[in-house]
Residue frames as a rotation matrix with the C-alpha (Angstrom) as fourth column:
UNK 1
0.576 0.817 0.000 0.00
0.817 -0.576 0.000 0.00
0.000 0.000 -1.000 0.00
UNK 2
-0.272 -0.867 0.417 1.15
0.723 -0.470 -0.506 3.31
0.635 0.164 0.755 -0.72
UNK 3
-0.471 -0.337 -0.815 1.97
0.790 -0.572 -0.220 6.42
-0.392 -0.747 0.536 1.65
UNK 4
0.510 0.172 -0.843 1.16
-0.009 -0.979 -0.205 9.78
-0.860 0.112 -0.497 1.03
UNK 5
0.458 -0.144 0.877 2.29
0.716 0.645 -0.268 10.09
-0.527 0.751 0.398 -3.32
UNK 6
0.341 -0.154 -0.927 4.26
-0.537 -0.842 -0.058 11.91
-0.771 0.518 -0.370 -5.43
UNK 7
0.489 0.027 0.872 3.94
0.712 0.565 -0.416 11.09
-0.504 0.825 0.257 -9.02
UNK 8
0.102 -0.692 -0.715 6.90
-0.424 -0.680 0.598 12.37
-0.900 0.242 -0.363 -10.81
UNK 9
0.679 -0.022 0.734 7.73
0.665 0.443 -0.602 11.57
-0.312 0.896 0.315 -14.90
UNK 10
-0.188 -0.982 -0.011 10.07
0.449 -0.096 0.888 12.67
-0.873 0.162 0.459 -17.56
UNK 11
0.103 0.561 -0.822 9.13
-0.407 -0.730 -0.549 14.87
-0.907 0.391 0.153 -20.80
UNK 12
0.247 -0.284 0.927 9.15
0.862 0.500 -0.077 14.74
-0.442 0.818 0.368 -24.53
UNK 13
-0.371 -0.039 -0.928 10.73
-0.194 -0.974 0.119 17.66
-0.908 0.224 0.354 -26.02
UNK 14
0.133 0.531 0.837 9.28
0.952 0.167 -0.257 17.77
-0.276 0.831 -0.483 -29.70
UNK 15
-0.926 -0.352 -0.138 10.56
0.157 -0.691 0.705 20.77
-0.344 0.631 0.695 -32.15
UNK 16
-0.275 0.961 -0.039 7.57
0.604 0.141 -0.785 22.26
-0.748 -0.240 -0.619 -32.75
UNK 17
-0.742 -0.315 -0.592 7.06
-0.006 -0.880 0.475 23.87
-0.671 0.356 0.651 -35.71
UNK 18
-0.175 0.802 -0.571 3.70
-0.981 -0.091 0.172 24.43
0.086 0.591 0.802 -38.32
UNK 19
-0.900 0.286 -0.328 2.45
0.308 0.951 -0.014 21.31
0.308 -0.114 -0.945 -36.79
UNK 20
-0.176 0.934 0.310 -1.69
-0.825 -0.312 0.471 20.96
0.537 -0.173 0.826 -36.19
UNK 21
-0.985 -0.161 0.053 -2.70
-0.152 0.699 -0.699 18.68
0.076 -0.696 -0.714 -33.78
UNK 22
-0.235 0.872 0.428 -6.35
-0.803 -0.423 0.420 17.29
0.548 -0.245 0.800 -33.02
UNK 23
0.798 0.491 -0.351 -6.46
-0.222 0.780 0.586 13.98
0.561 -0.389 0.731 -31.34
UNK 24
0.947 0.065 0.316 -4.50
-0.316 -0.008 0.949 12.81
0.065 -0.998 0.013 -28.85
UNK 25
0.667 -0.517 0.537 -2.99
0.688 0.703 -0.178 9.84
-0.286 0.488 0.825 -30.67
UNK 26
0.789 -0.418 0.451 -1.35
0.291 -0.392 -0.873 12.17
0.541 0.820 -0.188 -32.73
UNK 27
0.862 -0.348 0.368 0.56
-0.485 -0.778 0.401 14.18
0.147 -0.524 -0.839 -30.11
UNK 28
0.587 -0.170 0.791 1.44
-0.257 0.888 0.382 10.56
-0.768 -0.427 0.478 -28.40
UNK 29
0.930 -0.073 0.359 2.64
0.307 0.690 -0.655 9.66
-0.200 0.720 0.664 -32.16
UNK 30
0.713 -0.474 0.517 4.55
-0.026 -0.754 -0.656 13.02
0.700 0.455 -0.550 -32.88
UNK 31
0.596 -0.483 0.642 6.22
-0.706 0.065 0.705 12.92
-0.382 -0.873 -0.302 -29.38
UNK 32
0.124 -0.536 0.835 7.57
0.061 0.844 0.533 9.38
-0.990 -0.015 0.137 -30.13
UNK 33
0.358 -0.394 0.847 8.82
0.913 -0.044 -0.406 9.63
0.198 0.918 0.344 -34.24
UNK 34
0.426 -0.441 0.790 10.03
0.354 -0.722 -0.594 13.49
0.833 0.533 -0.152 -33.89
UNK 35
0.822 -0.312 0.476 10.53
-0.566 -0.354 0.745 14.17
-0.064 -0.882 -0.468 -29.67
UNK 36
-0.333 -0.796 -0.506 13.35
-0.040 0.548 -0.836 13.03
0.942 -0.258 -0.214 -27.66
UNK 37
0.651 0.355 -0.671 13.14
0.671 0.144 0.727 11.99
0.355 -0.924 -0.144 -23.95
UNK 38
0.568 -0.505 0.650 14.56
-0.701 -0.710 0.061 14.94
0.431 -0.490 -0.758 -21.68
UNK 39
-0.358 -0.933 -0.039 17.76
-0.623 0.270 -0.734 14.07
0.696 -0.239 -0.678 -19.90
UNK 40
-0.293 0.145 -0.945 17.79
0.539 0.842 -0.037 11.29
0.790 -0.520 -0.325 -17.39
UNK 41
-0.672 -0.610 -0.420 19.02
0.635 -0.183 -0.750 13.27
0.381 -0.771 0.510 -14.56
UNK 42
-0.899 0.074 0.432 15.36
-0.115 -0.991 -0.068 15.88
0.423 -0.111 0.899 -14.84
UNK 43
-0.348 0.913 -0.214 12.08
0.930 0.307 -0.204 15.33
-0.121 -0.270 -0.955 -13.42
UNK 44
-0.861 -0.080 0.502 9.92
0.497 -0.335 0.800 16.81
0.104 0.939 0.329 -15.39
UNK 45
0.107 0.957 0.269 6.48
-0.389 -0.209 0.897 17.06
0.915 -0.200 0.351 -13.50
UNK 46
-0.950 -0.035 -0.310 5.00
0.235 0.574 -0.784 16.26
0.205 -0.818 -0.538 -9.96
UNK 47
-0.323 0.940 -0.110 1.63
-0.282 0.015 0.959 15.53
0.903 0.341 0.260 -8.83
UNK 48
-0.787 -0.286 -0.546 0.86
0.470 0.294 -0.832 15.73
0.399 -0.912 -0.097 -5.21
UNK 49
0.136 0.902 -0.409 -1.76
0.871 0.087 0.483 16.14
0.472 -0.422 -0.774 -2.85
UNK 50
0.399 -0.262 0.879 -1.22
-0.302 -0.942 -0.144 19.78
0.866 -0.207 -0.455 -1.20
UNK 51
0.517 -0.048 0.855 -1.01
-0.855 -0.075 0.513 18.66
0.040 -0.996 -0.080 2.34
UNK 52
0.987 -0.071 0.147 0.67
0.083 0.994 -0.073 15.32
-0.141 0.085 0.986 1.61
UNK 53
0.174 -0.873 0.455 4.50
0.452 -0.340 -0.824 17.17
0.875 0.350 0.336 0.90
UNK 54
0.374 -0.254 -0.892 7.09
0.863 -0.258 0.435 18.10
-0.341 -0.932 0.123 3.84
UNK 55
0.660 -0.006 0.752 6.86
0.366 -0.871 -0.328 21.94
0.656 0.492 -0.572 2.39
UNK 56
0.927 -0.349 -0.137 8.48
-0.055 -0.488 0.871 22.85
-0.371 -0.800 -0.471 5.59
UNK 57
0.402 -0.644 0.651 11.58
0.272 0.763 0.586 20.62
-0.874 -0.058 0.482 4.48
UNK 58
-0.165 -0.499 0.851 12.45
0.980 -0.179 0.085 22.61
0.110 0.848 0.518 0.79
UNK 59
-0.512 -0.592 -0.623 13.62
0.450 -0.802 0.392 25.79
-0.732 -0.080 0.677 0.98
UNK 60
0.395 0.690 -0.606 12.44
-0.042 -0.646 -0.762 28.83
-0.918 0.327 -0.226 -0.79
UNK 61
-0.343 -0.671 0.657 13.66
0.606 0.377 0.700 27.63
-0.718 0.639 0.278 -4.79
UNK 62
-0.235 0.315 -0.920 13.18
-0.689 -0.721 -0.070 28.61
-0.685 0.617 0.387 -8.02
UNK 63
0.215 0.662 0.718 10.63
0.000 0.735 -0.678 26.57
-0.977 0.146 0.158 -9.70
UNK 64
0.969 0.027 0.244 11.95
0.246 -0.104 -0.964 25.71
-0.001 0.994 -0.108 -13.58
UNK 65
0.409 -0.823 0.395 15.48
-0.907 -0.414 0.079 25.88
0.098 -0.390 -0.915 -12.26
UNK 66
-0.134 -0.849 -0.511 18.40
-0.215 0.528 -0.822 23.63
0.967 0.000 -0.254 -12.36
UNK 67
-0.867 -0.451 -0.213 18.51
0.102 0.259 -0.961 21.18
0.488 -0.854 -0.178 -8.98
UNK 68
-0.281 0.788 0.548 14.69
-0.911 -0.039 -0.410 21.85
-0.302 -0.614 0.729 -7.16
UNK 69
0.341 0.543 -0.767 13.72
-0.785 0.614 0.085 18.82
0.517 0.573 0.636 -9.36
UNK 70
-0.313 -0.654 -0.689 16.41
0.028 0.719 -0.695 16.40
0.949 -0.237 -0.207 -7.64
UNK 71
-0.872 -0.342 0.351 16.14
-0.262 -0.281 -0.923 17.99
0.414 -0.897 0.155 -4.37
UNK 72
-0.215 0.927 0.307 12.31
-0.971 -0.171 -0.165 17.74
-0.100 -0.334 0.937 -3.99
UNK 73
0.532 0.469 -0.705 12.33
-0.566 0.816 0.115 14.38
0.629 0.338 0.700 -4.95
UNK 74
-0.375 -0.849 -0.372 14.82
0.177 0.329 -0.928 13.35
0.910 -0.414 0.027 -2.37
UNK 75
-0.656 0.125 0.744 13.33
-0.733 -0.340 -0.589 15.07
0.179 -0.932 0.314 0.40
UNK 76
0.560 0.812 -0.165 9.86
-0.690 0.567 0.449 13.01
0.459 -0.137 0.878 -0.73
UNK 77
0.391 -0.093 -0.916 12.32
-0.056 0.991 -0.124 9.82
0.919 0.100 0.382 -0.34
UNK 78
-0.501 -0.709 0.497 13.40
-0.194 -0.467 -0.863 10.90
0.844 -0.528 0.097 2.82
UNK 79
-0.721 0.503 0.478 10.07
-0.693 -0.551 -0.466 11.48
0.029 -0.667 0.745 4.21
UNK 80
-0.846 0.392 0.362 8.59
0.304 0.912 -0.276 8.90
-0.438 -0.124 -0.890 3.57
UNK 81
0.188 0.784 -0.592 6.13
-0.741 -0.282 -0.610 10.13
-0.645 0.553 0.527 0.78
UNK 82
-0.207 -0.226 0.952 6.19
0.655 0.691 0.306 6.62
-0.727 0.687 0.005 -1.77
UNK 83
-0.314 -0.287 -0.905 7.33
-0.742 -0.522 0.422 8.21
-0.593 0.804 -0.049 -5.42
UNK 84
0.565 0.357 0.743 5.74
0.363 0.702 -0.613 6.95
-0.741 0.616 0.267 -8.18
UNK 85
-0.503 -0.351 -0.790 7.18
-0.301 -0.785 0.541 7.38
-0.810 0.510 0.289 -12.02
UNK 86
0.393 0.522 0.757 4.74
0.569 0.508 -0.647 6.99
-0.722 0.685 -0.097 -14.87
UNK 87
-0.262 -0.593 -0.762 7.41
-0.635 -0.488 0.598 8.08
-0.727 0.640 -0.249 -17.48
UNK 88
-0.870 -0.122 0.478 6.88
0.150 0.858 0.492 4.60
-0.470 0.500 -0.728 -19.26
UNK 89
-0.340 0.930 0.137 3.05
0.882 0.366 -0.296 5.67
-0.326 0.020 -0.945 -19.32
UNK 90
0.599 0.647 -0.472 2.60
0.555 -0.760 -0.338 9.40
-0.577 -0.060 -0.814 -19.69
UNK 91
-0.287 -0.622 0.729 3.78
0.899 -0.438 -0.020 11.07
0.332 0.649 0.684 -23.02
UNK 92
0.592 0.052 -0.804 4.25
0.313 -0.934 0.170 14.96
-0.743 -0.353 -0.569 -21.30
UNK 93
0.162 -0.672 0.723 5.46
0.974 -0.009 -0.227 16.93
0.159 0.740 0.653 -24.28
UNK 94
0.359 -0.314 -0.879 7.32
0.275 -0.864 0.421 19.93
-0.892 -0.393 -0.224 -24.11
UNK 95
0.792 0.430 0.434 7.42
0.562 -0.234 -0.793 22.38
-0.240 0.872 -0.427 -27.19
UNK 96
0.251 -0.900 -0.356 10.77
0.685 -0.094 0.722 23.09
-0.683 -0.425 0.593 -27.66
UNK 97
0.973 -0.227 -0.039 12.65
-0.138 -0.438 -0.888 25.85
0.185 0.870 -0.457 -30.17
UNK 98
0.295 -0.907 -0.300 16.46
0.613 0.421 -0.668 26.02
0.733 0.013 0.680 -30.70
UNK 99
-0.402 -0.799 0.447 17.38
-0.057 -0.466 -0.883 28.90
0.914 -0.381 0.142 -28.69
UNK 100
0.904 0.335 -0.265 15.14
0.139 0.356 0.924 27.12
0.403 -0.873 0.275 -25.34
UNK 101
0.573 -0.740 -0.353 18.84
0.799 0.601 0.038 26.37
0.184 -0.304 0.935 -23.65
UNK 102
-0.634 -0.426 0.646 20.83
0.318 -0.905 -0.284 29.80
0.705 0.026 0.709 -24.33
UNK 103
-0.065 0.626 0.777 17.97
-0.476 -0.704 0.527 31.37
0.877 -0.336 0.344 -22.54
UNK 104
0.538 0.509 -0.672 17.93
-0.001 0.797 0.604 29.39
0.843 -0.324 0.429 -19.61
UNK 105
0.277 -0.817 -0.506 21.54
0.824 0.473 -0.312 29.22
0.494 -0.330 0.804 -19.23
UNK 106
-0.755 -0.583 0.300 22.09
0.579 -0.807 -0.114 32.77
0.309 0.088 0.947 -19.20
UNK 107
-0.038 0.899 0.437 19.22
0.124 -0.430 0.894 33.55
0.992 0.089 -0.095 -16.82
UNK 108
0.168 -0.307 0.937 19.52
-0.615 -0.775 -0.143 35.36
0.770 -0.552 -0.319 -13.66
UNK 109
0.692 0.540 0.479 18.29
-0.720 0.480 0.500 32.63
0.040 -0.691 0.722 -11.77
UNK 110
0.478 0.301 -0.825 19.73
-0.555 0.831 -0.018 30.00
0.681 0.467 0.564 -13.69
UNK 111
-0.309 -0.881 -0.359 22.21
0.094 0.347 -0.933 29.04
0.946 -0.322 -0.024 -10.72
UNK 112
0.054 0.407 0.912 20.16
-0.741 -0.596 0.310 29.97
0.669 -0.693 0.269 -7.75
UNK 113
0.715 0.612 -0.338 19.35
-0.459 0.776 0.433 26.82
0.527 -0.154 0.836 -6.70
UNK 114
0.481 -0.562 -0.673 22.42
0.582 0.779 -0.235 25.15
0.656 -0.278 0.701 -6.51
UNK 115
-0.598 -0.610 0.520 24.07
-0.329 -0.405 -0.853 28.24
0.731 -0.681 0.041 -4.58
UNK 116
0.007 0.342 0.940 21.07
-0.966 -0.240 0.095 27.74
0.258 -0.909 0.329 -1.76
UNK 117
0.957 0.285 0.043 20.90
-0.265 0.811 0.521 24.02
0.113 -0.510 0.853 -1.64
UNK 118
0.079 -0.855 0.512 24.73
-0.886 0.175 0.428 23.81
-0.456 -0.488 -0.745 -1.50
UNK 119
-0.266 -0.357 -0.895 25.87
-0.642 0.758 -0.112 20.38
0.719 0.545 -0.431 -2.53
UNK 120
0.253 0.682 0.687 23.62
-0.767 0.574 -0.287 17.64
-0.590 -0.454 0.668 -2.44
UNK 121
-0.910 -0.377 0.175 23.87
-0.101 0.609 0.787 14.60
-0.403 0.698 -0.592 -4.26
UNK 122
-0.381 0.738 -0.556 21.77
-0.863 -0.500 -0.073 15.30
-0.332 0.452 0.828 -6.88
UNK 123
-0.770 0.069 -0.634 21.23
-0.344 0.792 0.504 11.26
0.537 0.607 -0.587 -7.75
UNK 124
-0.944 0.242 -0.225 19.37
0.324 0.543 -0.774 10.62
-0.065 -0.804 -0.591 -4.81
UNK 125
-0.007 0.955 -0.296 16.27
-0.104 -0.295 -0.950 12.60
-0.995 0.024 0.101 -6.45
UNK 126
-0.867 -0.220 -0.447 16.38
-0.498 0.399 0.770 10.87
0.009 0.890 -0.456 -9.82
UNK 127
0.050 0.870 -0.491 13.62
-0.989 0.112 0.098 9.61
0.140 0.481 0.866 -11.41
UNK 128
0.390 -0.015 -0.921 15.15
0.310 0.944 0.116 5.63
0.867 -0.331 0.373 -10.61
UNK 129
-0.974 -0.136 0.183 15.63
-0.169 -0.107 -0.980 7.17
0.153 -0.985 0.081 -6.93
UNK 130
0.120 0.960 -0.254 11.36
-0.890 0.218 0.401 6.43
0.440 0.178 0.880 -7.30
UNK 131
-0.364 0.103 0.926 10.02
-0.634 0.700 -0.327 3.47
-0.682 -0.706 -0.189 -4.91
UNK 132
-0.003 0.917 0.398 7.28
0.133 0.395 -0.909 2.91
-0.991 0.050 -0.123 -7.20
UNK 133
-0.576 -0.115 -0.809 6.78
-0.655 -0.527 0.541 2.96
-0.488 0.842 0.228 -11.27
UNK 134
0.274 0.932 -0.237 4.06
-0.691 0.019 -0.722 2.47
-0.669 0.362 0.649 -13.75
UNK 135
-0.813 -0.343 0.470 3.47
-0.122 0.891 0.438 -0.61
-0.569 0.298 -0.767 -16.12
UNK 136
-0.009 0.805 -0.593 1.43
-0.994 0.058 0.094 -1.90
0.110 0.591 0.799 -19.06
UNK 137
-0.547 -0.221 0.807 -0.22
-0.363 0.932 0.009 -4.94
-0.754 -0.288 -0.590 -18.72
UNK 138
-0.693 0.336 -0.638 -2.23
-0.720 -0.371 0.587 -6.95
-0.040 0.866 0.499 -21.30
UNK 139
-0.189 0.473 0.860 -5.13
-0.197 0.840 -0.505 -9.00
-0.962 -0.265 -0.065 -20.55
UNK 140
-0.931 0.176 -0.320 -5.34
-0.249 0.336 0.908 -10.97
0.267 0.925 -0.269 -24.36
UNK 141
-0.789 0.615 -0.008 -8.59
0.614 0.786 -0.077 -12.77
-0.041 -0.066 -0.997 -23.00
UNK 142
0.218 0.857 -0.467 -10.65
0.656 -0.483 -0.580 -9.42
-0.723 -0.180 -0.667 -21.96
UNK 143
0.220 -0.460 0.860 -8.47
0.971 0.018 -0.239 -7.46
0.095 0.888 0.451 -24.96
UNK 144
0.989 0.151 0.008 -7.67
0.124 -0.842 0.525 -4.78
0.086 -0.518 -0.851 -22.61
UNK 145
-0.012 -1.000 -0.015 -4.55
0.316 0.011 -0.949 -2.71
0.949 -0.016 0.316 -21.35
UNK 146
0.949 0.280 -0.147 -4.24
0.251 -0.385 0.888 -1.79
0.192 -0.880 -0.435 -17.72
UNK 147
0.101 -0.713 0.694 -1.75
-0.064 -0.701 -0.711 0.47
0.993 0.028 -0.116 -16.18
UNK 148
0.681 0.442 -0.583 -0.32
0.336 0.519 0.786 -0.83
0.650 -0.732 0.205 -13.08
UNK 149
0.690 -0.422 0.588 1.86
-0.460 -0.883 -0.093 0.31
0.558 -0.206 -0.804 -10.31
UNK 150
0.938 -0.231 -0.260 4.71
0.254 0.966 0.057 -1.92
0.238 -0.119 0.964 -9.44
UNK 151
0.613 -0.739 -0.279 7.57
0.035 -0.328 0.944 -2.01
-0.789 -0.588 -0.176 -6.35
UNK 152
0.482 -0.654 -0.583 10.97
-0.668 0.156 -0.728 -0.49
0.567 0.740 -0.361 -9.05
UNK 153
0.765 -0.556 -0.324 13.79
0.568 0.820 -0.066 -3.98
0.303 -0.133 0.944 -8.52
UNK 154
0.807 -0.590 0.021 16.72
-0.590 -0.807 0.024 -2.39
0.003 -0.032 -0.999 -7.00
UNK 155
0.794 -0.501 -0.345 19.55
-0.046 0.516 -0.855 -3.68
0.606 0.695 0.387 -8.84
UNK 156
0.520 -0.854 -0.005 22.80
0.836 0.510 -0.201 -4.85
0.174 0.100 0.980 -6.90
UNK 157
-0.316 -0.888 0.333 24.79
0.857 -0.418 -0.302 -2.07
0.407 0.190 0.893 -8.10
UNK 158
0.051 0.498 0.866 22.44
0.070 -0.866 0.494 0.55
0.996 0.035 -0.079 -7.64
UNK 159
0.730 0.472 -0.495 22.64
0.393 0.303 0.868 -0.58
0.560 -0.828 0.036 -3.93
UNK 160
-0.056 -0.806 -0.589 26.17
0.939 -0.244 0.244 -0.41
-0.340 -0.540 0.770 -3.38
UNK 161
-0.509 -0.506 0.696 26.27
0.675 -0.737 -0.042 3.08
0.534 0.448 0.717 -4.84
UNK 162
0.452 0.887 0.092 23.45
0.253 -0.226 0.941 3.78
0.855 -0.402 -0.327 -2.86
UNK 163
0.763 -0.350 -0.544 25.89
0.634 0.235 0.737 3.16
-0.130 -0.907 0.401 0.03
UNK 164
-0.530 -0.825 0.198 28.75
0.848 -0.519 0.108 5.14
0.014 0.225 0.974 -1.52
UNK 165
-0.315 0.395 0.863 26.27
-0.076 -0.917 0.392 8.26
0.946 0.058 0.319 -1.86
UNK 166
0.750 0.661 -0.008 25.35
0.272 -0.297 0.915 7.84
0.602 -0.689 -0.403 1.72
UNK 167
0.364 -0.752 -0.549 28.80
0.721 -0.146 0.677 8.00
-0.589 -0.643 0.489 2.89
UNK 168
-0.530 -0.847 0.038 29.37
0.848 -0.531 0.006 10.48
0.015 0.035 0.999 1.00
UNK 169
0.042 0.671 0.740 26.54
0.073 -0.741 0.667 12.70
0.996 0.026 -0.080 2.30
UNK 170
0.612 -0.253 -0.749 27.70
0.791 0.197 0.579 11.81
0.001 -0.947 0.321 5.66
UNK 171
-0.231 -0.967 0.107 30.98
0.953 -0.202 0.226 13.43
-0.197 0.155 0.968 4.79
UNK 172
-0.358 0.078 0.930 29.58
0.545 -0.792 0.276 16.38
0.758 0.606 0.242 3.38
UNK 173
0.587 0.782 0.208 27.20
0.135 -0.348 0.928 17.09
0.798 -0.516 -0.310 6.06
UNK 174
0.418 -0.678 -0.605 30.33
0.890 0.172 0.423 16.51
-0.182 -0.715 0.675 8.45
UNK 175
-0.567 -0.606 0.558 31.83
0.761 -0.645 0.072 19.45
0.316 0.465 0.827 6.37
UNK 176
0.159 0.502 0.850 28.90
0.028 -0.863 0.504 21.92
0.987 -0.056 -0.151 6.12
UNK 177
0.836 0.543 -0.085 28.66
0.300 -0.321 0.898 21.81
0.460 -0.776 -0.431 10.11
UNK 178
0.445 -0.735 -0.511 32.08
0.807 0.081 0.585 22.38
-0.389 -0.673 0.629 10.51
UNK 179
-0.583 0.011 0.812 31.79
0.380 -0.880 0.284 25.39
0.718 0.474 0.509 8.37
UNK 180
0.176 0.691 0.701 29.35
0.252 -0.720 0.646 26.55
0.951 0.063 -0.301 10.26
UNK 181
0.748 -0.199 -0.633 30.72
0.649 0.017 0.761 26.27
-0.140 -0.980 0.142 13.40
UNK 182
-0.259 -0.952 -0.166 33.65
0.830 -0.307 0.466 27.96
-0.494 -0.017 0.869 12.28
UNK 183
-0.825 -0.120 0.552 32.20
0.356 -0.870 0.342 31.07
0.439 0.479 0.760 10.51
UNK 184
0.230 0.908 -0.350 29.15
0.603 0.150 0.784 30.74
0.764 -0.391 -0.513 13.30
């Protein structure tokens, strides 16, 4: 059974350009033959009950900013909030032109983030940092698809690194407080 949820996923960008749309399919089609999946490393959406998120627990960010994506999704895993990803299931497209990036980079903000959250380890709010992630099933007999939610397999490796990113958030945190003691 799950906790309190945050459903998080991953975009399609898609070059938009003299393109009409009117059915869904289509979008779904155009996404997959002309998009690309956004980087691994972004989370792209989140879907959460208001009162169900430790708001207290994230700082005052800048939303559409480098790092809040990672960071919020950590905290959820932190807090015990069970993270779902229906990336596999939900085509989210995102209408992209060429000079998207330049602008970004070279926005005031674009660095905010990482100056206030300091150095986190930004893997630990990854999209496979998710408890939970969406599936297609096919019943052939009732000629149906169903969209299920199913514990993600943590792999072996992913463990031990798991362990190497906790010791080295140990370490860090050992740092920050000895900064702060010292400029406190």
């Amino acid at each position: 059974m799950l906790n309190r949820t945050l459903v998080i996923g991953r975009r399609w960008n898609v070059r938009w350009q003299n393109m009409s749309l009117y059915l869904p399919e289509q979008v779904t089609r155009i996404a997959r033959t002309r998009g690309r999946l956004h980087i691994r490393s972004a989370v792209d959406y989140f879907v959460i009950a208001r009162n169900d998120f430790p708001w207290h627990c994230l700082p005052d960010v800048v939303i559409a900013r480098r790092g809040y994506d990672n960071y919020l999704v950590m905290i959820a895993v932190r807090q015990n909030v069970s993270v779902v990803d229906i990336s596999n299931n939900l085509v989210a497209v995102h209408q992209t032109d060429t000079q998207a990036k330049a602008r970004d980079r070279h926005h005031i903000a674009s660095e905010y983030n990482m100056r206030l959250l300091g150095t986190f380890t930004s893997t630990r709010g990854r999209l496979t940092s998710s408890q939970y992630l969406t599936k297609s099933v096919r019943d052939t007999i009732r000629n149906t698809t169903s969209i299920v939610i199913v514990r993600r397999q943590m792999t072996e490796l992913k463990q031990r690194r798991q362990k190497t990113t906790e010791r080295t958030e140990r370490r860090q945190r050992s740092e920050l407080k000895e900064k702060l003691i010292r400029y406190c």
